[in-house]
Backbone as a ProteinNet text record, in pm:
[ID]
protein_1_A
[PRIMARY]
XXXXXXXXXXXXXXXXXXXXXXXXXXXXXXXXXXXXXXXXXXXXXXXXXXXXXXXXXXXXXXXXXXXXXXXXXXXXXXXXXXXXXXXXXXXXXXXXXXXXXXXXXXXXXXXXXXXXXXXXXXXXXXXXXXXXXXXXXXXXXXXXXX
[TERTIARY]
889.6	1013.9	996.3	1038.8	1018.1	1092	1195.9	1268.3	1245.7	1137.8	1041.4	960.4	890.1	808.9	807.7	962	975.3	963.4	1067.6	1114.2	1000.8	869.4	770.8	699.6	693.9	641.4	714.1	835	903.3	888.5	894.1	881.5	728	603.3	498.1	480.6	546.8	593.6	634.8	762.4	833.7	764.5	679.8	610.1	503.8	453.5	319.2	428.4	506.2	535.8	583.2	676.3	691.5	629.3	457.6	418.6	325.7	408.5	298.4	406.9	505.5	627.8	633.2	620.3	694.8	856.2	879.4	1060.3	1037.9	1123.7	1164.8	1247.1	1264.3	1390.9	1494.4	1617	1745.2	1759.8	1633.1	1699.1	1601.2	1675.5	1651.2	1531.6	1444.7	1336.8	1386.4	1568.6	1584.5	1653.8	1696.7	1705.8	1608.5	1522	1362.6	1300.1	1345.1	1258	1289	1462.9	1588.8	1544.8	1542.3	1512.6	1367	1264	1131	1145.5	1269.4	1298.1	1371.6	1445.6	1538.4	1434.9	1393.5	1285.5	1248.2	1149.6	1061.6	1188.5	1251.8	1331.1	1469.3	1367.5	1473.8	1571.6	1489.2	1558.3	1719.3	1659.6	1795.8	1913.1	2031.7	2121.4	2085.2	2065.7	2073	2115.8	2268.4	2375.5	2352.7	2258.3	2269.1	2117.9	2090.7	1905.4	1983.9	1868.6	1970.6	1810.1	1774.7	1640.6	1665.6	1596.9	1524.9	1422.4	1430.1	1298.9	1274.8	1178.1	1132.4	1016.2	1025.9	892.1	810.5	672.8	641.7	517.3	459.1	364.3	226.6	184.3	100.9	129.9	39.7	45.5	117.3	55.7	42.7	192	315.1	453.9	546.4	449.7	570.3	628.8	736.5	837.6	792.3	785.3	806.5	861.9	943.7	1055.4	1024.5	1093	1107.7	1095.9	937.1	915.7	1047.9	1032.5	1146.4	1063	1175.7	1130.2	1197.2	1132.7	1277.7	1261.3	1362.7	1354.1	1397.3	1506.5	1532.4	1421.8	1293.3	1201.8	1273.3	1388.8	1443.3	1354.7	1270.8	1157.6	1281	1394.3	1462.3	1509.4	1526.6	1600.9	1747.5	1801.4	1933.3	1972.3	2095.9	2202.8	2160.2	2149.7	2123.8	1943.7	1870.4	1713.2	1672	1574.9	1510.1	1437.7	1448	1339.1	1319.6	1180.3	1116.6	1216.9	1267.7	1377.7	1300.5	1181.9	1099.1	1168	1275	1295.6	1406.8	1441.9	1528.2	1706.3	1730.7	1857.8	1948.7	1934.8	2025.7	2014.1	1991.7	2018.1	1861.1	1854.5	1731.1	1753.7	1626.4	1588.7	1523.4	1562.2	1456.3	1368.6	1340.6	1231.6	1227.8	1124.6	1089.7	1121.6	1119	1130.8	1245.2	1198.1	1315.3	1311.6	1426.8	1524.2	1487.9	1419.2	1363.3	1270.9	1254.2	1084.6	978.9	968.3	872.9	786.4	711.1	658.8	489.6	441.3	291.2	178.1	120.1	50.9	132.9	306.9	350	344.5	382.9	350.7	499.3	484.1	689.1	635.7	784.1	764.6	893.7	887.7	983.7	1042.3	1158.5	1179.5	1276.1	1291.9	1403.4	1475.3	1583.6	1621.3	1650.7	1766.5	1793.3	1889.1	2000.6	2116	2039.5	1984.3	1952.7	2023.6	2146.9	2253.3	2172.2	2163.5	2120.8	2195.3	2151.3	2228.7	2305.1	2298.5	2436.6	2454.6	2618.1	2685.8	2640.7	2665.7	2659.2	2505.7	2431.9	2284.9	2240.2	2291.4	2322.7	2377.5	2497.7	2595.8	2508.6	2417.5	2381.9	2241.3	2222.3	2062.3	2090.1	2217.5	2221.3	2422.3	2419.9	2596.2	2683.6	2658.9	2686.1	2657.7	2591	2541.6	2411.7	2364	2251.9	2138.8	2044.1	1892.7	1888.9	1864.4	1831	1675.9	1621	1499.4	1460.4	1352	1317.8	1134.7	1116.1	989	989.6	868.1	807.9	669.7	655.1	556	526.3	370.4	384	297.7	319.6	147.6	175.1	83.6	65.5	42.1	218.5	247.4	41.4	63.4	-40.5	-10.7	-77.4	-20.9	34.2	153	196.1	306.9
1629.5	1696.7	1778	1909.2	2016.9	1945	1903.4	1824.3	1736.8	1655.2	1534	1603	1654.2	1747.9	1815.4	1910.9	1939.2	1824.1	1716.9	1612.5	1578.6	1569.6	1478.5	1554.8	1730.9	1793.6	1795.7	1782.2	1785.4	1684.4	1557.5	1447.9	1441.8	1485.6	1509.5	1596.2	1683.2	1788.6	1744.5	1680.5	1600.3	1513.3	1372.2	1323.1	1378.7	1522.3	1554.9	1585.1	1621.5	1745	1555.9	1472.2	1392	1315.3	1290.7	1233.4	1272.2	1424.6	1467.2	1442.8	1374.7	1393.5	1486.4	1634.1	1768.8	1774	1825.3	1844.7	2029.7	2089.1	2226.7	2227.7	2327.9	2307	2328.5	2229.8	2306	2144.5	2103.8	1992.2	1856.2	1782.6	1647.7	1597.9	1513.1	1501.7	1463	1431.2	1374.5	1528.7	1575.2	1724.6	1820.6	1820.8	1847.1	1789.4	1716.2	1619	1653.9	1694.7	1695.2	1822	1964.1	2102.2	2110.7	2059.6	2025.1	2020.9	1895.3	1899.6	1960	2014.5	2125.4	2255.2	2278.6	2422.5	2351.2	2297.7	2280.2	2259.3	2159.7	2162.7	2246.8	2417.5	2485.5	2506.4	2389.6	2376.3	2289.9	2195.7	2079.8	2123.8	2064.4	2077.3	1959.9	2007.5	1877.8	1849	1851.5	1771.5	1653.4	1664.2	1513.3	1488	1451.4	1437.7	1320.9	1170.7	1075.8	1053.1	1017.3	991.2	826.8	770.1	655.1	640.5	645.3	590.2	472.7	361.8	258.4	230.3	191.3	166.2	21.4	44.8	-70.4	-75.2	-201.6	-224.6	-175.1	-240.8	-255.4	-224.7	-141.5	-125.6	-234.6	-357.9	-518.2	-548.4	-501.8	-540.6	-497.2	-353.8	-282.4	-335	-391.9	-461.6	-610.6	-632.1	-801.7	-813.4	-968.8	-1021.7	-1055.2	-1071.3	-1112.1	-1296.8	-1314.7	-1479.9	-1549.4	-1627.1	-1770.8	-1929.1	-1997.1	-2153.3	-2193.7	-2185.4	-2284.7	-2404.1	-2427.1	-2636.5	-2690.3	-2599.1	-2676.5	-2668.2	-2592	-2593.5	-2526.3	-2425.7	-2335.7	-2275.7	-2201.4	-2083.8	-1963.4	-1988.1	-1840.8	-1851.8	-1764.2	-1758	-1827.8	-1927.9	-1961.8	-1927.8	-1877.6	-1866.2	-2011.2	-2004.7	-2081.3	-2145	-2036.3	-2121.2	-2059.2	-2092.7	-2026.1	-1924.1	-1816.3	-1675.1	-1593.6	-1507.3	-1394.5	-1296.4	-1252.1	-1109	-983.1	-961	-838.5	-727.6	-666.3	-567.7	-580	-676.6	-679.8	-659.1	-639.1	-600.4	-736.5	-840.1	-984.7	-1055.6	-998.2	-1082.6	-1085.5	-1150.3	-1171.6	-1120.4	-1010.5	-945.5	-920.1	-868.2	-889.6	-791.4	-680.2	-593.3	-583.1	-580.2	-604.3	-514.6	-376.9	-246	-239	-119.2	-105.9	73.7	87.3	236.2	320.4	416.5	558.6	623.8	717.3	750.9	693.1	602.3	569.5	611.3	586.9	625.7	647.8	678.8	726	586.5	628.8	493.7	430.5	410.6	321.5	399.2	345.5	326.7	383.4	482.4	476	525.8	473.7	483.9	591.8	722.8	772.5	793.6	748.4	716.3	799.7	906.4	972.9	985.4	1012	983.2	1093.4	1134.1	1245.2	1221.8	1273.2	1217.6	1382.8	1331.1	1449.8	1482.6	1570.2	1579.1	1672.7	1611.8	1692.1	1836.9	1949.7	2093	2034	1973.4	1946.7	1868.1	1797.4	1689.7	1589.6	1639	1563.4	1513.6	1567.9	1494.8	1381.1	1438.9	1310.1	1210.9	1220.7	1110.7	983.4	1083.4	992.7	875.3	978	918.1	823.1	809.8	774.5	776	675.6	617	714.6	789.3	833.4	1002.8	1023	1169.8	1211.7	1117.8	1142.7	1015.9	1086.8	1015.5	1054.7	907.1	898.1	912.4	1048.2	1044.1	1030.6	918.2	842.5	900.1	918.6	919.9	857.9	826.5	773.7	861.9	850.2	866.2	764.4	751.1	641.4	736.8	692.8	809.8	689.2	749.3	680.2	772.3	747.2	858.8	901.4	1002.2	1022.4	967.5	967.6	944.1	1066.6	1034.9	1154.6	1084.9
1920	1892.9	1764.3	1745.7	1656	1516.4	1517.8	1437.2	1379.8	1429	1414.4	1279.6	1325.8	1267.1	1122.8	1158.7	1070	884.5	985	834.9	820	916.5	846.2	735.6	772.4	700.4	560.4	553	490.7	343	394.7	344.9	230.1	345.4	256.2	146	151.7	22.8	-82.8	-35.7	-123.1	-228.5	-128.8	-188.6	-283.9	-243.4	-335.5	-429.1	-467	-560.7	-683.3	-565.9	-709.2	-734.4	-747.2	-788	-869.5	-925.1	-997.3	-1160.8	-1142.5	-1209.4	-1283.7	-1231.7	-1255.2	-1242.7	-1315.5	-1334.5	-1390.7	-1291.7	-1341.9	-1507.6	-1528.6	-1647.9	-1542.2	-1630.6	-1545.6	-1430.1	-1414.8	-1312.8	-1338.9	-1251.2	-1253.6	-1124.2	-1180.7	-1059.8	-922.6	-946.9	-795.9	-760.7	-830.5	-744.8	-701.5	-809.1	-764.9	-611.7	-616.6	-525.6	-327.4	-362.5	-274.4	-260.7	-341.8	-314.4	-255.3	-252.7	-152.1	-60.4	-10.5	104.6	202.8	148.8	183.9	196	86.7	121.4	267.4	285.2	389	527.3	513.3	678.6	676.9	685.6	697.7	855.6	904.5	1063.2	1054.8	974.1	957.5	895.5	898.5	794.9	639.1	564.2	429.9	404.8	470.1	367.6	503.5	559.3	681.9	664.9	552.4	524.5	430.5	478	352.6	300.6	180.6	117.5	58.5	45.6	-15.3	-75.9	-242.1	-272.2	-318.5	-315.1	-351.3	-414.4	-575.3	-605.4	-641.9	-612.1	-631.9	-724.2	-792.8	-927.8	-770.8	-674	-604.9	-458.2	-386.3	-237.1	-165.4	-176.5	-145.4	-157.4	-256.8	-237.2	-168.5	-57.1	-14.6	83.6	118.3	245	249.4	55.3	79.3	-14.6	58.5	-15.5	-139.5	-250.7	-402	-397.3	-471.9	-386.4	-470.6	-342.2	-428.6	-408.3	-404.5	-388.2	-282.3	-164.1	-58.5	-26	-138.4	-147.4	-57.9	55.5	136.4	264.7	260.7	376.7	490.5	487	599.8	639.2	515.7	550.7	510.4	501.3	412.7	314.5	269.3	89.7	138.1	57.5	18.3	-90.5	-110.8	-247.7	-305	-454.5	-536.2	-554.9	-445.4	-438	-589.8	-646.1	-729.3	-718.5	-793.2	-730.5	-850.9	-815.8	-930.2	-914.3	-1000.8	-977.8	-1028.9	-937.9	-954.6	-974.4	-931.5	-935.6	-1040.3	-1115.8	-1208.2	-1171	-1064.8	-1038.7	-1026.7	-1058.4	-1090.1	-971.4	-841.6	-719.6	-658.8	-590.4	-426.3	-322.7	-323.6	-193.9	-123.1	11.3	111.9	84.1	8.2	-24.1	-152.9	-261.9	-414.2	-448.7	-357	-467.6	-505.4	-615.7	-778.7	-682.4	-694.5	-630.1	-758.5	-710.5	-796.1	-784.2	-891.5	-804.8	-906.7	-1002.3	-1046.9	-1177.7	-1229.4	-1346.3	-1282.3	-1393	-1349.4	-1353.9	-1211	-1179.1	-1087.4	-1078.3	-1005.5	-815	-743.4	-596.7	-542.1	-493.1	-433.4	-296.3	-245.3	-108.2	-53.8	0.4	49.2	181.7	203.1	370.7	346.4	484.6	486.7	616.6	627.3	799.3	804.8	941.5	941	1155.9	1145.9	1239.5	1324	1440.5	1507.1	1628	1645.6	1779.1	1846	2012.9	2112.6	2106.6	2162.2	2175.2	2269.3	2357.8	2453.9	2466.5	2375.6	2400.2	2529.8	2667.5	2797.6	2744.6	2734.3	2710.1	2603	2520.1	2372.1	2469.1	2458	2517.7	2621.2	2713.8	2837.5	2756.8	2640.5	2605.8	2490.2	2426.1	2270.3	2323.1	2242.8	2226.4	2160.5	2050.3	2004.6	1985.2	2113.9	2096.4	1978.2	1866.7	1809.4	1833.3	1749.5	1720.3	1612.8	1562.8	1407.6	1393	1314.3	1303	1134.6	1174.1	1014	993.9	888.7	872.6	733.3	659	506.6	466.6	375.3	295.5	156.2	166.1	23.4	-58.3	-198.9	-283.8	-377.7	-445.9	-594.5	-671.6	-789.7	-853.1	-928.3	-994.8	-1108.1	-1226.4	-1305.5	-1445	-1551.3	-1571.5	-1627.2	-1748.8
[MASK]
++++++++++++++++++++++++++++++++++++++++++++++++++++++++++++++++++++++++++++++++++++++++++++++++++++++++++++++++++++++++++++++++++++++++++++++++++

């Protein structure tokens, strides 16, 4: 799908440009980051492009949980278990990363979706509940040092 495509191309842009942590004057690396992507999927609309970034110390943490202790032997995190709060945000979660794009050396991961409506309603409708497809792609780098 051309649309497919586009965001993935999209996404890789994105990623090169912020991990070189370049900032224009005038803006902020997450607008920086947002105008990449927009340049490149000049097919999409952007105000329906949602981004995520996640960073992590090591490759090895990306889409794992923040360890704990499960005393009760469930095998899942309970409210009140003991746990590393890697990402510093006060609570336990099911993925370690810290939301941003990272410092130099650190690992981010960018996932971006994107609500894709068939050209004709009747066709959405029959293929998808709602008349779209949510198309997701990622990219990981490891910022540079900067």
């Amino acid at each position: 799908m051309l649309s497919e495509g586009v965001l993935e191309s999209a996404v890789r842009q994105a990623a090169r440009s912020g991990l070189t942590g370049y900032t224009p004057v005038g803006m902020t690396r997450d607008e920086y980051i947002l105008s990449e992507i927009e340049a490149e999927a000049i097919l999409l609309n952007a105000d329906n492009i949602s981004i995520e970034t996640l960073v992590y110390s090591n490759f090895g943490d990306i889409g794992q949980s923040e360890p704990y202790t499960d005393t009760n032997g469930d095998g899942y995190y309970d409210i009140g278990e003991p746990y590393t709060d890697s990402n510093g945000n006060g609570q336990w979660d099911e993925d370690m990363g810290l939301a941003g794009k990272g410092n130099g050396g650190d690992i981010v991961v960018y996932r971006v979706s994107y609500p894709w409506t068939f050209m004709t309603p009747f066709m959405g409708e029959f293929f998808f509940e709602d008349g779209t497809y949510t198309i997701t792609t990622s990219a990981v780098v490891r910022n540079e040092p900067f």
